[in-house]
C-alpha positions in Angstrom: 0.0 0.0 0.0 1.8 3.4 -1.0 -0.7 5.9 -0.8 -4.4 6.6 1.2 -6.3 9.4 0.7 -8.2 11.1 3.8 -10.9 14.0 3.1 -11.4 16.1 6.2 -14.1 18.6 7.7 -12.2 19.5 10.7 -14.5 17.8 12.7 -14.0 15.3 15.9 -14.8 12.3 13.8 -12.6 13.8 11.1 -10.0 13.5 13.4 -11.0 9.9 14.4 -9.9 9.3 10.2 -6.7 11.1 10.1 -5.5 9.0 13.5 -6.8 5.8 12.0 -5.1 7.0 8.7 -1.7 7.5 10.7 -1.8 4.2 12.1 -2.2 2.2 8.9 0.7 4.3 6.9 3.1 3.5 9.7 2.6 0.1 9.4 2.7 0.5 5.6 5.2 3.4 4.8 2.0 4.7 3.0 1.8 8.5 2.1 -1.0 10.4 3.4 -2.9 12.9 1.3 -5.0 15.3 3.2 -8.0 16.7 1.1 -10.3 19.3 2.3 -13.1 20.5 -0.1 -14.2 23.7 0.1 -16.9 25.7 -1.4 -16.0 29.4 -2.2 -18.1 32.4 -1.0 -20.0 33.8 -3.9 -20.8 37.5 -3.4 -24.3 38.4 -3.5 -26.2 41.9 -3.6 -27.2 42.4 -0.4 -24.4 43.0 2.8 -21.8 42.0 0.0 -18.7 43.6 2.1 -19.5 42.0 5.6 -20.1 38.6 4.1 -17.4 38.4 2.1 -15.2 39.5 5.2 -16.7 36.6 7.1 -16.4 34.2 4.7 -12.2 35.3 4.3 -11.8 35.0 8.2 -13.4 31.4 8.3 -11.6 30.3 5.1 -8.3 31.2 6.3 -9.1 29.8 9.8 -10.0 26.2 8.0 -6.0 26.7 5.8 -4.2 27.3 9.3 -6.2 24.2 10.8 -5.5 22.1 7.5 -1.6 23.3 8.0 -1.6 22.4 11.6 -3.4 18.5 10.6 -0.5 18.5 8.2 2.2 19.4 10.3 1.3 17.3 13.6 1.6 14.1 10.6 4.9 14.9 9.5 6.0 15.6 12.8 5.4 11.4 13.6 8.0 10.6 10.4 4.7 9.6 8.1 5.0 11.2 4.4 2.0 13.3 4.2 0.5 16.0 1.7 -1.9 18.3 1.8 -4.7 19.4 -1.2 -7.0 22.2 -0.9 -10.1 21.8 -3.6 -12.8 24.0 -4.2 -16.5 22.4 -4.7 -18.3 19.7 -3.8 -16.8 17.0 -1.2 -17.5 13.9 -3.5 -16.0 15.0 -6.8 -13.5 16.3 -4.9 -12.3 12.6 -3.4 -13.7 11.3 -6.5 -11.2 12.9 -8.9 -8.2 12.9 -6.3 -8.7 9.1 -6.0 -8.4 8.6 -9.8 -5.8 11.4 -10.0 -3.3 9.8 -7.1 -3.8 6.1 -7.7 -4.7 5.9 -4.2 -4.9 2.7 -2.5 -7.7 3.4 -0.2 -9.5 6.4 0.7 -10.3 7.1 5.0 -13.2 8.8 5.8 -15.1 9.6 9.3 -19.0 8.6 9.1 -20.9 11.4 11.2 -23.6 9.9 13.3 -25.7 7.0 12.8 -27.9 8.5 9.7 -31.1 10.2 10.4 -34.2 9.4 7.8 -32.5 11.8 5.3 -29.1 10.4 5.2 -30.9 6.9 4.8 -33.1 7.7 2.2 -30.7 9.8 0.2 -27.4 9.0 1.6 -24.8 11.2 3.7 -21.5 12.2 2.6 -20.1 9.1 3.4 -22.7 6.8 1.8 -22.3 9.1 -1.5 -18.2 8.8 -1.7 -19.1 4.4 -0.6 -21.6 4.7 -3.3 -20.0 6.1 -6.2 -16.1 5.9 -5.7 -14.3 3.1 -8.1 -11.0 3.9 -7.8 -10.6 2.5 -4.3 -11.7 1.2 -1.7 -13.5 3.2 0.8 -13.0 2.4 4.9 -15.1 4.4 6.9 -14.2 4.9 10.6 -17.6 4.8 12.7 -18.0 7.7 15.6 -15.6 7.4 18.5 -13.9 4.3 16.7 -10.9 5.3 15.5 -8.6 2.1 14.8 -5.6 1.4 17.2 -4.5 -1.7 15.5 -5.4 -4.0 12.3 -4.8 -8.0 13.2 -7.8 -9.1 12.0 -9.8 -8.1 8.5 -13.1 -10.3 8.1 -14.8 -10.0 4.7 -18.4 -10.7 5.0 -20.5 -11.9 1.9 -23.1 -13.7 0.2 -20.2 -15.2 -2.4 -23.2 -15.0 -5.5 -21.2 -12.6 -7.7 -17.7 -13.0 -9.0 -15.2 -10.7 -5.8 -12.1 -11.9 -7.2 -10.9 -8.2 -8.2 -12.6 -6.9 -4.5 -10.6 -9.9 -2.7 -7.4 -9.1 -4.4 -7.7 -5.8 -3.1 -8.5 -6.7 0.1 -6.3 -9.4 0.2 -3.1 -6.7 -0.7 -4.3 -4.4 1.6 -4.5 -7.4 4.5 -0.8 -8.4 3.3 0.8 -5.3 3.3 -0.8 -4.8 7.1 0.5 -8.1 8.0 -3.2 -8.7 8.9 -5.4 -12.3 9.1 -8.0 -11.7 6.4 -10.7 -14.5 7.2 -14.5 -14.6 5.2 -17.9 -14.6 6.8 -20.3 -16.2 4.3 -23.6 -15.3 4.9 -26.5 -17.6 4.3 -30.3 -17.0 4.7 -33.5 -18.9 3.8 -34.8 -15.9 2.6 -32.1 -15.4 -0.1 -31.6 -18.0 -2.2 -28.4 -19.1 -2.9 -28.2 -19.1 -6.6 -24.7 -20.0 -7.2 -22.5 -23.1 -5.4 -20.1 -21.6 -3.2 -17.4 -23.8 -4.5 -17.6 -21.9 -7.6 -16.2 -18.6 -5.9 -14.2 -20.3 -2.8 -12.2 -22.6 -4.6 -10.6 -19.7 -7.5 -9.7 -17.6 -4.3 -8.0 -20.4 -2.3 -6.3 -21.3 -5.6 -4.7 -17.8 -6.2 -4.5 -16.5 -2.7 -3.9 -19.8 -0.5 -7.0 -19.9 1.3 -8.0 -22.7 3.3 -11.4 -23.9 4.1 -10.9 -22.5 7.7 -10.6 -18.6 6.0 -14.4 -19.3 5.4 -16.5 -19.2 8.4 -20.3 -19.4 7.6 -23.3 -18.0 9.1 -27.5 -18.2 8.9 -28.4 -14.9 9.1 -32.6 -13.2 8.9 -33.7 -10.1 7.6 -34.4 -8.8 10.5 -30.7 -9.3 12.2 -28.7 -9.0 9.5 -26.5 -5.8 10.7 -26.5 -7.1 14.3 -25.4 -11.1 13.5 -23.0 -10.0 11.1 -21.1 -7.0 13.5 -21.5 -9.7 16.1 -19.8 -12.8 14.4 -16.8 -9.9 13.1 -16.1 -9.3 16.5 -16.0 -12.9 17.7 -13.9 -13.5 15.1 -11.5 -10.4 16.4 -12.3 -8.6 13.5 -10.2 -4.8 13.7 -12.3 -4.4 10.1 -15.0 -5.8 8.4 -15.0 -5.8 4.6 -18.3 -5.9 2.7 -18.2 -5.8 -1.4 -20.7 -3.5 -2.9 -23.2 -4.6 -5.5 -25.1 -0.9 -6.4 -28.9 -0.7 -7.2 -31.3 1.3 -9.2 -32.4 4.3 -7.0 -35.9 3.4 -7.4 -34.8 -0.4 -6.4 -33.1 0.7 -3.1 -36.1 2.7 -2.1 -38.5 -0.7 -2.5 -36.6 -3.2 -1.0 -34.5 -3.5 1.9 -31.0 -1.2 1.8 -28.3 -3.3 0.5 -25.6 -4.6 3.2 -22.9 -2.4 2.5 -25.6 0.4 3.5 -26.9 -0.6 6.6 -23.7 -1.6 8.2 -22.1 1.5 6.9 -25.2 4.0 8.2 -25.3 1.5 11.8 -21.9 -1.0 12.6 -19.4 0.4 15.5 -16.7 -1.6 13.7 -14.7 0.7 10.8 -15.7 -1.0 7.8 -14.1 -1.2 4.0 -16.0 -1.3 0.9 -15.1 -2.4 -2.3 -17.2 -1.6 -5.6 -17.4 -4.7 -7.6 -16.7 -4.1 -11.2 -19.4 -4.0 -13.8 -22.1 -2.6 -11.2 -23.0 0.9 -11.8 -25.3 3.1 -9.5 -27.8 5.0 -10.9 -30.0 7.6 -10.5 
């Protein structure tokens, strides 16, 4: 892993990313970009020379925070960078991601997700949601990683995750992490395709054994709570969950895919991978 990208607000949980960030590029000689997106005062009509003044105080205020983030990084021997963009947060990462070649983008999820951010998605579920060029771990509220021994992958194994587990599987190696699979089975979801199918490719390439796959009957109803609750039997410092997007008008008729609801709910930081081929739209 050579380089993670972590967008900030300045904010306490914002803080919870950049520590988590720190931890992972020390144990990776990874170099840390620091983005902050920023939306430029536009002048209006009315009060134009008081706003304006405002807006300059506070903008400069956010640069000397950003410097100081910066600064407190390098001082702990960790390569770090700073980029200042103007607009929206989310083509902001987006484009930096593609732009850097990052290997994994840190972000700090903000609350549990009120009925907005569920029906139309936070900040975080939008950069989870749309961003291809990496994966995306998102450290929950007050959980700010202190170490990585254990990365468990949970999934249903019915679509083809050898790009996502490769990723994965780097990001596990170069961590010196266990990376272990929770395969999920319900009576509610059928399970179209024989696991064998998908298991025995990944033990093939990666050296998987049939004790990296633990499985597990899970409901509807418990879904987020069996699966957060197996990852931390298991140890798990991470979970991983692979994201399969949905039409808009699907996700508001059916149940929120996995990925969703343990991103919006789980106390455990979790990475998501896009799998290839599944766009979302709108």
């Amino acid at each position: 892993m050579k380089a993670i990208l972590v967008p900030i607000d300045f904010s306490t949980n914002a803080q919870y990313a950049v520590n988590s960030a720190k931890l992972l590029a020390r144990k990776t000689k990874a170099k840390i970009y620091l983005l902050h997106a920023y939306i430029p005062y536009l002048p209006t009509e009315i009060h134009v020379p008081v706003n304006a003044e405002i807006y300059a105080d506070v903008e400069q205020s956010l640069k000397e925070s950003f410097q100081r983030t910066l600064d407190e990084i390098r001082a702990e021997g960790i390569e770090a960078e700073a980029i200042w963009a103007e607009g929206p947060v989310l083509k902001a990462v987006v484009e930096q991601a593609e732009a850097l070649g990052v290997d994994l983008v840190v972000i700090g999820r903000t609350g549990k997700g009120g009925f907005l951010d569920k029906l139309f998605g936070s900040v975080a579920t939008d950069i989870v949601r749309n961003l291809e060029a990496a994966p995306v771990l998102t450290i929950p509220p007050e959980a700010e990683l202190t170490r990585v021994d254990k990365i468990v992958y949970a999934t249903r194994l019915e679509h083809d995750e050898e790009d996502a587990v490769r990723k994965v599987a780097a990001i596990a190696k170069a961590l010196g992490a266990q990376l272990k699979f929770l395969k999920l089975e319900s009576l509610i979801q059928l399970d179209i395709q024989p696991d064998d199918q998908f298991i025995e490719p990944l033990k093939a390439e990666f050296g998987f054994t049939d004790d990296d796959f633990i499985k597990v009957d899970i409901g509807r109803g418990k879904l987020v709570s069996e699966i957060e609750r197996q990852a931390l039997e298991m140890g798990a410092d991470i979970v991983v969950v692979s994201k399969k997007e949905k039409g808009f008008i699907e996700e508001l008729l059916v149940d929120p895919s996995i990925s969703k609801k343990l991103l919006l709910n789980t106390n455990i930081p979790l990475m998501t991978c896009r799998l290839e081929g599944y766009n979302y739209s709108t």
